[in-house]
FITI-914900 format. One record per residue (C-alpha): residue number from 1; chain; z, x, y; residue in three letters. Coordinates in Angstrom, 2 decimals, padded with zeros to 5 digits. Example, Ala and Ser with C-alpha at 12.3 -4.5 7.8 and 13.67 -1.06 7.14 Angstrom:
BEGIN
   num   cadena        up      east     north   residuo
     1        A    007.80    012.30   -004.50       ala
     2        A    007.14    013.67   -001.06       ser
END
This chain:
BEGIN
   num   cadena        up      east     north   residuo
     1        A    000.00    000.00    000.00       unk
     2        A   -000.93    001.37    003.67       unk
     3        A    001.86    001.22    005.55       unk
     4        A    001.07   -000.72    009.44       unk
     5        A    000.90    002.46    012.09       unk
     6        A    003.99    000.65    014.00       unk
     7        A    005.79    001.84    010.76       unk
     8        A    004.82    004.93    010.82       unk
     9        A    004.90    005.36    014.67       unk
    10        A    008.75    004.29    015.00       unk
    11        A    009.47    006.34    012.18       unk
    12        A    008.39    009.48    013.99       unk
    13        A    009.54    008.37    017.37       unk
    14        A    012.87    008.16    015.71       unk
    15        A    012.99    010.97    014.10       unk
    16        A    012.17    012.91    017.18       unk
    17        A    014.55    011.58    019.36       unk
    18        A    017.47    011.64    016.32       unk
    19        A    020.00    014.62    017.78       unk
    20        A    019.91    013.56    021.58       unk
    21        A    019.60    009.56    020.58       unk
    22        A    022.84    010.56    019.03       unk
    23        A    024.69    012.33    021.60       unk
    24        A    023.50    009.99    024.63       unk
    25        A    024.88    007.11    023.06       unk
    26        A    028.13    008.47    021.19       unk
    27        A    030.42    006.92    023.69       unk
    28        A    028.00    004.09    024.95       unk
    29        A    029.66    001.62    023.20       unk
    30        A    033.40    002.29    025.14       unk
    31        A    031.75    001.08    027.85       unk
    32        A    030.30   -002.33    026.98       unk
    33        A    032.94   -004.60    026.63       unk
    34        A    030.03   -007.56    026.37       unk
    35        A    029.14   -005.31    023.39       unk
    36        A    032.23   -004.98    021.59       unk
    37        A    033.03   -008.81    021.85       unk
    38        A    030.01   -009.89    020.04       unk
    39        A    030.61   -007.23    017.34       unk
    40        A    034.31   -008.22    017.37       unk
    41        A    033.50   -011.40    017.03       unk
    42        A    030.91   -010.98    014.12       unk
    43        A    033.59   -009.27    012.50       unk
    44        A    036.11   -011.87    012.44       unk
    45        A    033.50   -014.44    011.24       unk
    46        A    032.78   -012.63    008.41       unk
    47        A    036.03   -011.40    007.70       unk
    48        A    037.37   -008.56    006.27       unk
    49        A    037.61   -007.96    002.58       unk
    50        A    034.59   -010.66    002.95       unk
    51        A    032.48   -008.72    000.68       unk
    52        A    029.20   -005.99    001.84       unk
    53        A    027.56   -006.05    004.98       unk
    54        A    024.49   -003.84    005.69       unk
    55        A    023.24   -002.91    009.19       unk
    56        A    019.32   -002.71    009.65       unk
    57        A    017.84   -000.45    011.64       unk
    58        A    021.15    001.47    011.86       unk
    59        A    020.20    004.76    013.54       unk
    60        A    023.01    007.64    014.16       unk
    61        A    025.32    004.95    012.71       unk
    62        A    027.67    004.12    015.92       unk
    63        A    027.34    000.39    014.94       unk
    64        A    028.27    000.63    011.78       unk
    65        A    031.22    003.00    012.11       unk
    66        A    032.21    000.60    014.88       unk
    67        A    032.37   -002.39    012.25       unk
    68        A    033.65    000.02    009.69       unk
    69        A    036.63    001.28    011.67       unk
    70        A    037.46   -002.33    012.00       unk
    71        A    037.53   -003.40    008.58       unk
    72        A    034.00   -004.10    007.16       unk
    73        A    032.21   -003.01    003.97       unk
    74        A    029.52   -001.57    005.25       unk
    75        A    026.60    000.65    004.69       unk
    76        A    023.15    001.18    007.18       unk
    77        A    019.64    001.34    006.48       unk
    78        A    017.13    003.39    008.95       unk
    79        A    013.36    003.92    008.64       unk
    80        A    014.15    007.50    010.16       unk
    81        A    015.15    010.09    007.55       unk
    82        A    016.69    012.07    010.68       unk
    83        A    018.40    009.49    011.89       unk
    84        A    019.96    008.85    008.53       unk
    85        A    020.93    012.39    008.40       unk
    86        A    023.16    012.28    012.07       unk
    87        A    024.82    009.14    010.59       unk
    88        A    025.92    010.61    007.46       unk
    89        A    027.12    014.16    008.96       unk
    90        A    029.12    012.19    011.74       unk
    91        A    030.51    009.25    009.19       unk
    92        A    030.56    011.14    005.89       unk
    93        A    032.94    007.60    004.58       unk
    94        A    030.10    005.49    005.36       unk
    95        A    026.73    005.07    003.21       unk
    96        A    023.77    005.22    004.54       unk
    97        A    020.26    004.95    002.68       unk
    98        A    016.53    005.04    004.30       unk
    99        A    014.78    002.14    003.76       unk
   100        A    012.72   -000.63    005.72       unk
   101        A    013.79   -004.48    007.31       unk
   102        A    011.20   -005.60    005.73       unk
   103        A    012.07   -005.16    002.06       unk
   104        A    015.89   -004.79    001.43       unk
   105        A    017.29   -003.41   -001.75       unk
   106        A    019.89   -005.59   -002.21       unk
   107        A    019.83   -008.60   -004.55       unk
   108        A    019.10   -012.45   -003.35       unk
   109        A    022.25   -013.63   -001.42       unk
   110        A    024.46   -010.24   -001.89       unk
   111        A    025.12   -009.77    002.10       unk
   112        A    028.51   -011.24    003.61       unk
   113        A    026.80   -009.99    006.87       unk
   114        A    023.79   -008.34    008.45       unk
   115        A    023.07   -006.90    011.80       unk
   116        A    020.36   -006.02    013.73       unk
   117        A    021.44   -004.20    016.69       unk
   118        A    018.32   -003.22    018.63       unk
   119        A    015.76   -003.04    015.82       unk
   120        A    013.77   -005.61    015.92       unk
   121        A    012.15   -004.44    019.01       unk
   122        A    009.42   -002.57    017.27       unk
   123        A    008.05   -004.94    015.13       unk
   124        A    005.37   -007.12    016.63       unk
   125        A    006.57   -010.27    017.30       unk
   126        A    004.07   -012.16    014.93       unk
   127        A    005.51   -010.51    012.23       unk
   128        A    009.38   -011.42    012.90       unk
   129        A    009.48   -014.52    010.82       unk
   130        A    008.77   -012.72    007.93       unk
   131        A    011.80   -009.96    008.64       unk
   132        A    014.08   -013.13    009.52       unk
   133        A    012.87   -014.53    006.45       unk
   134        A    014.14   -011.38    004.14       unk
   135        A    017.04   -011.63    006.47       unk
   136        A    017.80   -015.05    005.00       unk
   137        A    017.45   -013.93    001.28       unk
   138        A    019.08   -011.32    001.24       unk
   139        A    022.54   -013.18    002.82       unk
   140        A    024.80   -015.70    001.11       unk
   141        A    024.94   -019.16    001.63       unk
   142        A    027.82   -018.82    004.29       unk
   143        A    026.38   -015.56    005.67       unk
   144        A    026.18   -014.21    009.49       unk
   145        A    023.87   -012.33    011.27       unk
   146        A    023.86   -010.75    014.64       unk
   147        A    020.71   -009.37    016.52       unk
   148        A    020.65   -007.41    019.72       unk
   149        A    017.60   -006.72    021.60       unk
   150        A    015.99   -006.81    025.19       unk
   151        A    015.40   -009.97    027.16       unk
   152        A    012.43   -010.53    028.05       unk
   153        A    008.55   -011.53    027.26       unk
   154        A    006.18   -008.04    027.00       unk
   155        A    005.37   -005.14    025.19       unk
   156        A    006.54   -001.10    026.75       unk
   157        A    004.65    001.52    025.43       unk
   158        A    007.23    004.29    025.35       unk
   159        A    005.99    007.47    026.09       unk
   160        A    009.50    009.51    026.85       unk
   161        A    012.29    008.97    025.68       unk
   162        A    016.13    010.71    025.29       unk
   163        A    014.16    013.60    026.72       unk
   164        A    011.24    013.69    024.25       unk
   165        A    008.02    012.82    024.38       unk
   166        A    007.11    010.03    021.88       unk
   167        A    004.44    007.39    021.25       unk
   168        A    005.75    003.85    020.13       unk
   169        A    006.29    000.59    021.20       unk
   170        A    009.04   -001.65    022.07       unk
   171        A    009.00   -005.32    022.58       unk
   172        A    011.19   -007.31    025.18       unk
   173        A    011.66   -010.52    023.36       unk
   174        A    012.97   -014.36    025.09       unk
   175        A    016.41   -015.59    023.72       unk
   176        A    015.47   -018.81    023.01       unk
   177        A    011.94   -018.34    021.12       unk
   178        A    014.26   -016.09    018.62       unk
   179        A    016.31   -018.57    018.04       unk
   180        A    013.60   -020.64    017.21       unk
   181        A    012.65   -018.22    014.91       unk
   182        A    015.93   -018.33    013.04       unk
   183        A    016.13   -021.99    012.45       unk
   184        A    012.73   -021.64    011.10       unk
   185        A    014.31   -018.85    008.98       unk
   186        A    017.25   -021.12    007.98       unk
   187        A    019.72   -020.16    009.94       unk
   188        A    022.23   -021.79    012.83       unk
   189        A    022.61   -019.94    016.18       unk
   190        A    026.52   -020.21    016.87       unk
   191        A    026.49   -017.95    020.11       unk
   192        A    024.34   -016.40    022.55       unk
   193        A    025.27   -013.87    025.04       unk
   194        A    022.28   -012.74    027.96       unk
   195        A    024.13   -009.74    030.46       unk
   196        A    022.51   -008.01    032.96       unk
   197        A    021.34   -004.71    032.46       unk
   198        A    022.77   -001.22    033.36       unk
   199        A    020.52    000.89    034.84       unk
   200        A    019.49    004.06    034.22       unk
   201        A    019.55    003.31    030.68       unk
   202        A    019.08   -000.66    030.65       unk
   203        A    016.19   -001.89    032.75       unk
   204        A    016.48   -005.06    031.29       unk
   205        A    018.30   -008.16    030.64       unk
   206        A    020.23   -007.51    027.26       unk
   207        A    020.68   -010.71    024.75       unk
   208        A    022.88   -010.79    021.79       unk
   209        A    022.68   -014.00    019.13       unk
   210        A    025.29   -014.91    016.55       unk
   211        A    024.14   -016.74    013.83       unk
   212        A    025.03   -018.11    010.13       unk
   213        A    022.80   -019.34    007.24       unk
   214        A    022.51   -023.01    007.39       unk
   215        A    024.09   -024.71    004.19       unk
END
């Protein structure tokens, strides 16, 4: 199978950027107190001892040692073998596997809990039902979910970024067309957060939406 070039291209943009992605963000997350009270509040719905939860798309890993330090089991899955390799060196307790959105090796219904944090943003949007869709199987009937990307409604073609020069694309997506998305999926948006952005690094709106399977 070929894979798409925004595959490919995210993968390499990724794996660029891995080391100073890594060390820009480490303490990005102190900061966002919007942030943290999503995540906190994913974490309480799924609750602890709850059974596995599996971030997508989970870069250096600062999300998931975030929900791992408060009481999740939980691994992350990157496209970006370099990425994959920060994570483990900086949370060595935490597994963390390369793998794809797209096709999750876990079995039908296995996943207390799945986030997203920022990485759906490079997957055309055409294509999104079919990740939410994979999203869906691989969660249990009273599963949650929680996405974050950028508000908006166009596509950046990122050029430089976290001081490299890349080639990739990222797509500002609107709040309430995802959530469309997920009912289609079979799911149930319980909460929505949109916050302004906070420039340098934030140019945009930033949106954040809860969610559980639908019974």
């Amino acid at each position: 199978m070929i894979e798409p070039d925004f595959v490919t291209a995210t993968r390499t943009a990724y794996d660029t950027v891995a080391a100073s992605y890594a060390e820009q963000l480490r303490d990005h997350l102190a900061g966002e107190p919007f942030d943290r009270a999503m995540l906190d509040a994913f974490t309480s719905l799924v609750g602890t001892g709850a059974g596995p939860v599996v971030e997508v798309g989970c870069g250096p890993g600062r999300i998931t040692g975030y929900l791992h330090d408060h009481g999740l089991d939980i691994s992350g899955v990157d496209l970006s073998p370099r990425m994959i390799e920060v994570a483990r060196a900086a949370h060595p307790a935490i597994r963390f596997t390369v793998g794809t959105m797209t096709a999750l090796d876990v079995p039908d219904g296995a996943l207390a809990g799945l986030v997203a944090w920022y990485s759906i943003i490079h997957t055309p949007p055409e294509l999104l039902p079919g990740v939410f869709a994979e999203f869906r199987r691989a969660l249990r009937h009273d599963g949650r979910l929680l996405l974050a990307f950028q508000a908006g409604d166009e596509v950046v073609h990122v050029q430089h970024a976290y001081g490299h020069d890349i080639d990739a694309h990222a797509y500002r997506l609107p709040p309430d067309h995802i959530a469309e998305l997920l009912a289609d999926a079979g799911f149930a948006v319980e909460a929505r957060l949109v916050r302004a952005g906070r420039p340098p690094l934030e140019k945009t709106p930033q949106a954040y939406l809860l969610a559980r399977v639908q019974r």
